[in-house]
C-alpha positions as a Markdown table, in Angstrom:
| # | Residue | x | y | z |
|---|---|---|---|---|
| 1 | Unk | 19.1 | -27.6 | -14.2 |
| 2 | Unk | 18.2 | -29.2 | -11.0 |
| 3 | Unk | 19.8 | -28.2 | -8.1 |
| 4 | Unk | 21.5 | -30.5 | -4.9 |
| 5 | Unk | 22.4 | -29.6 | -1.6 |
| 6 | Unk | 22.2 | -26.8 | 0.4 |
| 7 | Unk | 19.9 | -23.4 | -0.9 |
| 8 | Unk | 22.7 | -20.4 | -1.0 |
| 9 | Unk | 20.9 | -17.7 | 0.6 |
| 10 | Unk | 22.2 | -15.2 | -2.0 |
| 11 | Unk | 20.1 | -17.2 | -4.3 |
| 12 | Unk | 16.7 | -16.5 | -2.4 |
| 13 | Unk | 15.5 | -12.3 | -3.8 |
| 14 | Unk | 13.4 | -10.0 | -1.7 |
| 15 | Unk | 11.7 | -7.5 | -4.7 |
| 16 | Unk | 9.6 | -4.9 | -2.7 |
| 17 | Unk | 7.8 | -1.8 | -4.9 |
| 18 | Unk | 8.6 | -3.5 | -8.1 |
| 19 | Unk | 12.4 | -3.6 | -7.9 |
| 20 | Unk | 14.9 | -6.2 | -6.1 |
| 21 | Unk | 15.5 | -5.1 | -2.2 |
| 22 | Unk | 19.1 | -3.2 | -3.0 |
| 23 | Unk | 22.3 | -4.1 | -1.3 |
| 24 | Unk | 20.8 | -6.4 | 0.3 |
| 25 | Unk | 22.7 | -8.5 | 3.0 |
| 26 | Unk | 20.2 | -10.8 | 4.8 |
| 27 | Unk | 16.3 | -11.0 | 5.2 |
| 28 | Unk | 14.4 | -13.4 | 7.0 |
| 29 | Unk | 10.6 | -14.4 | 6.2 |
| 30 | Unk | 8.1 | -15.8 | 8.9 |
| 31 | Unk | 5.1 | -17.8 | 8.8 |
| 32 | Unk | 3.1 | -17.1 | 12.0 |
| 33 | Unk | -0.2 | -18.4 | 13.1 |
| 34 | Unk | -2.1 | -17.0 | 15.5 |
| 35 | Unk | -3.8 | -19.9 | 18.1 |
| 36 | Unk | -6.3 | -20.4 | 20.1 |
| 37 | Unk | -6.3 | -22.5 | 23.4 |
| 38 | Unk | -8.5 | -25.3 | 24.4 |
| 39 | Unk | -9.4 | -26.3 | 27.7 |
| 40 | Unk | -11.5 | -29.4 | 27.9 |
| 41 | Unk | -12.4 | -32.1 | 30.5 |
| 42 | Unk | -11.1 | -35.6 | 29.3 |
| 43 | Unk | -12.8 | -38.6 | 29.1 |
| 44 | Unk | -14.3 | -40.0 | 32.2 |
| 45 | Unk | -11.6 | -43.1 | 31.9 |
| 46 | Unk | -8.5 | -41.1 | 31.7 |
| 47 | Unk | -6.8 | -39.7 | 34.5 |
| 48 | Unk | -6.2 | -36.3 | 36.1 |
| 49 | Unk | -3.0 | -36.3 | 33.9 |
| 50 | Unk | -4.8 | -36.1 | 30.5 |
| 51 | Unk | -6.7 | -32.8 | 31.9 |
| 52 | Unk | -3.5 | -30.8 | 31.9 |
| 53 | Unk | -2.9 | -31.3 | 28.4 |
| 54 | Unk | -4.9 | -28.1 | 26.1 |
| 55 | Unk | -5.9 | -28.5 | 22.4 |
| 56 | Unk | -5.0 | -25.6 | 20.1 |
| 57 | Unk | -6.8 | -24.2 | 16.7 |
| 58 | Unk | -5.3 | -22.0 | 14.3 |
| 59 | Unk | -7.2 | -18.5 | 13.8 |
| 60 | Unk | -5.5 | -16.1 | 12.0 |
| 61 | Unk | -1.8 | -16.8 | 9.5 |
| 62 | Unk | 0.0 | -13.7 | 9.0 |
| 63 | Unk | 3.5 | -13.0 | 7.3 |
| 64 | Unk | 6.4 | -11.2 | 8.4 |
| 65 | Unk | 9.5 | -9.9 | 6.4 |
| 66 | Unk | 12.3 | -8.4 | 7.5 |
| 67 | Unk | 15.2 | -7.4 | 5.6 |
| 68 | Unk | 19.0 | -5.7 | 5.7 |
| 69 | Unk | 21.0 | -3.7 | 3.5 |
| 70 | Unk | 24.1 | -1.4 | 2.6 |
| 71 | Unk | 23.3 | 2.6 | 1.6 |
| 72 | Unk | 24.8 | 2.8 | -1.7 |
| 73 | Unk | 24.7 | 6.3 | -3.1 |
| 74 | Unk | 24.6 | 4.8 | -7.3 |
| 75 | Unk | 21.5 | 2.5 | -6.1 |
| 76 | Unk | 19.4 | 1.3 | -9.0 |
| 77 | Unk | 17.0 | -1.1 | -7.2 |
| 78 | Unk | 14.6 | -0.1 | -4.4 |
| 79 | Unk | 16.9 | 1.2 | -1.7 |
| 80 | Unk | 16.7 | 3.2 | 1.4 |
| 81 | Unk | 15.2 | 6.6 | -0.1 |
| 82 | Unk | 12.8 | 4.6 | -2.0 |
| 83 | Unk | 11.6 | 2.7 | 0.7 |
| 84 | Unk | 11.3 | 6.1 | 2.9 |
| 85 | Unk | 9.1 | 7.6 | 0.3 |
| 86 | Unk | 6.8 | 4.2 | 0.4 |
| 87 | Unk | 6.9 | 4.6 | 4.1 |
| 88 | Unk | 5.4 | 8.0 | 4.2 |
| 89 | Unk | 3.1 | 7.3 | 1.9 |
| 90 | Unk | 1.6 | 4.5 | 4.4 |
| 91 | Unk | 0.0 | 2.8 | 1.4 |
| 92 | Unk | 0.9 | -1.2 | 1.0 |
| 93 | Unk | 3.4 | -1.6 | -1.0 |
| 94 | Unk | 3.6 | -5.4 | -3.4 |
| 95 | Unk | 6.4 | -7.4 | -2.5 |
| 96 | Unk | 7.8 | -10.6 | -4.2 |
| 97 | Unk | 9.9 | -13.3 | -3.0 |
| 98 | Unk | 11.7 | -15.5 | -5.8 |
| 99 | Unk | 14.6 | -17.5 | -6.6 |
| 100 | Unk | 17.5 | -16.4 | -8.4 |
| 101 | Unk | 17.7 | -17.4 | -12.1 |
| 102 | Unk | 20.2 | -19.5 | -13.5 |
| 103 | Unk | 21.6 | -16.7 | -16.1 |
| 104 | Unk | 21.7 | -13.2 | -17.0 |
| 105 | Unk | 18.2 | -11.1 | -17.9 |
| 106 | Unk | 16.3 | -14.7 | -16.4 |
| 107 | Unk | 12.7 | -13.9 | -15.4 |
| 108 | Unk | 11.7 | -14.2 | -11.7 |
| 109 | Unk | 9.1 | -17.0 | -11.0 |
| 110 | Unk | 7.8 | -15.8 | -7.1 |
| 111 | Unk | 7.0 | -18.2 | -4.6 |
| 112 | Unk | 5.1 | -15.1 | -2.4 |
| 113 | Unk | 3.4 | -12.2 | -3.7 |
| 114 | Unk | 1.2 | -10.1 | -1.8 |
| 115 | Unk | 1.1 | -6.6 | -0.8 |
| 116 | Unk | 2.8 | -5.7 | 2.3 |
| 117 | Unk | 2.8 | -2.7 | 4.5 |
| 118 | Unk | 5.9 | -1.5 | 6.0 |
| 119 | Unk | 5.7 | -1.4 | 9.8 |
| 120 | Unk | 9.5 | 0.0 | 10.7 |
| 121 | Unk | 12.2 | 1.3 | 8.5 |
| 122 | Unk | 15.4 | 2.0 | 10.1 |
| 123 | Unk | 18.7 | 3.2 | 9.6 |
| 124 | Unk | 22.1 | 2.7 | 11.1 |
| 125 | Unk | 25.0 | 5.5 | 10.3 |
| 126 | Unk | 28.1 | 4.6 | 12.6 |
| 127 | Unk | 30.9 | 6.4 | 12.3 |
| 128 | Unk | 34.4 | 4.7 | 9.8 |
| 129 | Unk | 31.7 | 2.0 | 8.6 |
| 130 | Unk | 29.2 | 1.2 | 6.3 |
| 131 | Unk | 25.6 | 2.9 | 6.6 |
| 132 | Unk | 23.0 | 0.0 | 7.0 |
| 133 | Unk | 19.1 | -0.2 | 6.9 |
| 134 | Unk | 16.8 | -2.4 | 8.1 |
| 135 | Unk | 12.7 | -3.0 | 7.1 |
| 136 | Unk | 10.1 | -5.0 | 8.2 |
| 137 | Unk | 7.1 | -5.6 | 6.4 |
| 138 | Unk | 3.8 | -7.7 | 7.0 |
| 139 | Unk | 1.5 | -8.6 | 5.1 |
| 140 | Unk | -1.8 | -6.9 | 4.2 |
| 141 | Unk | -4.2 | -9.7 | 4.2 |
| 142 | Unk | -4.5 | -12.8 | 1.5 |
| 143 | Unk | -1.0 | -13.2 | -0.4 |
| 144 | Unk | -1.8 | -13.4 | -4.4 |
| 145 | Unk | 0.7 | -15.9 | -4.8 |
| 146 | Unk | 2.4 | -18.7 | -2.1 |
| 147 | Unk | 3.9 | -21.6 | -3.5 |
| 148 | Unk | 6.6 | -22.1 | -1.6 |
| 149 | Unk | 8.9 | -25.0 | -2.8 |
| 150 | Unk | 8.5 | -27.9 | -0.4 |
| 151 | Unk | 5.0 | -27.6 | -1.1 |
| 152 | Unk | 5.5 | -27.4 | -4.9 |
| 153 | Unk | 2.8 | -29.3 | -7.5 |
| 154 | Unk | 0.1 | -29.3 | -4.8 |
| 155 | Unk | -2.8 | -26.4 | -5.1 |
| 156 | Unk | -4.9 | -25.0 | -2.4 |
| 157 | Unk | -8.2 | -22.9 | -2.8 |
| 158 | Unk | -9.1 | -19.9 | -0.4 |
| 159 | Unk | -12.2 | -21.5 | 1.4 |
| 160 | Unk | -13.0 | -18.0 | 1.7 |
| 161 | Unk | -13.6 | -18.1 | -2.3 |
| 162 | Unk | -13.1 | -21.2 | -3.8 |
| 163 | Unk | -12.5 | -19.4 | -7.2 |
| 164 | Unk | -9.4 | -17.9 | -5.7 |
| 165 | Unk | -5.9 | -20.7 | -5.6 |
| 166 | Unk | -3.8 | -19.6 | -3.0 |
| 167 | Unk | -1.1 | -22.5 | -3.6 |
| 168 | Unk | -0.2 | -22.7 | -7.0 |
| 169 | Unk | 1.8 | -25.7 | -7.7 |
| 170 | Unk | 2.4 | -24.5 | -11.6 |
């Protein structure tokens, strides 16, 4: 079925360790490149203006996840003691992002999968309310999968490895 408007964020799943991210309430992925600045004299016809202006080149492209939740004491997907163990065990973990299925026991098609390590865990217990926990991941280099959707149907090789696709557009 193809879908119009606006994405509901409920719609948009954050699986780390295998299992869907439990309770959660909100998480945010970034894209981040890391640039470099370039200073060069302009042409010899332009004027002192043009030499105030810097070129940039991307050297590095890293991901970033962070992501909210509720403590719930019947949790079945990867909550806050599973994602303490993972912490202390400072290995990466693999995380998936995917959109929701249209119904029931539907089979989760990732746009991101890579293997992330998890650089703060936190955990918020106020008094009356709701205990919360927060992560935030990055990623632990090349993601196996990134086909995000607004780049969907094209494909991208690793010029690192031109047997490995990056983008798949499947």
């Amino acid at each position: 079925m193809e879908k119009n408007g606006y994405v509901n964020g409920s719609d948009i799943l954050l699986y780390v360790g295998g299992n869907a991210y439990g309770h959660c309430t909100s998480h945010t992925t970034t894209y981040n490149s890391e640039t470099k600045d370039h200073a060069v004299k302009p042409s010899a016809s332009k004027g002192v203006y043009a030499g105030k202006w810097k070129g940039k080149s991307v050297t590095g492209l890293s991901i970033s996840i962070s992501a909210d939740g509720l403590r719930f004491y019947e949790e079945d997907e990867t909550g806050f003691k599973t994602l303490l163990k993972m912490w202390y065990e400072g290995a990466s973990v693999q995380v998936k992002c995917c959109e929701r299925g249209e119904s029931d026991n539907w089979t989760p098609d990732p746009y991101l999968v890579g293997n992330f390590v998890i650089t703060s865990l936190e955990e918020s217990d106020p008094a009356q309310d709701e205990a919360t926990y927060k992560i935030t991941l990055e990623n632990d280099g090349i993601p196996d999968t990134f086909k995000p959707s607004k780049l969907e149907g094209e494909t991208v090789t690793d010029p690192a490895n031109s047997n490995t696709s990056v983008l798949d557009g499947e």
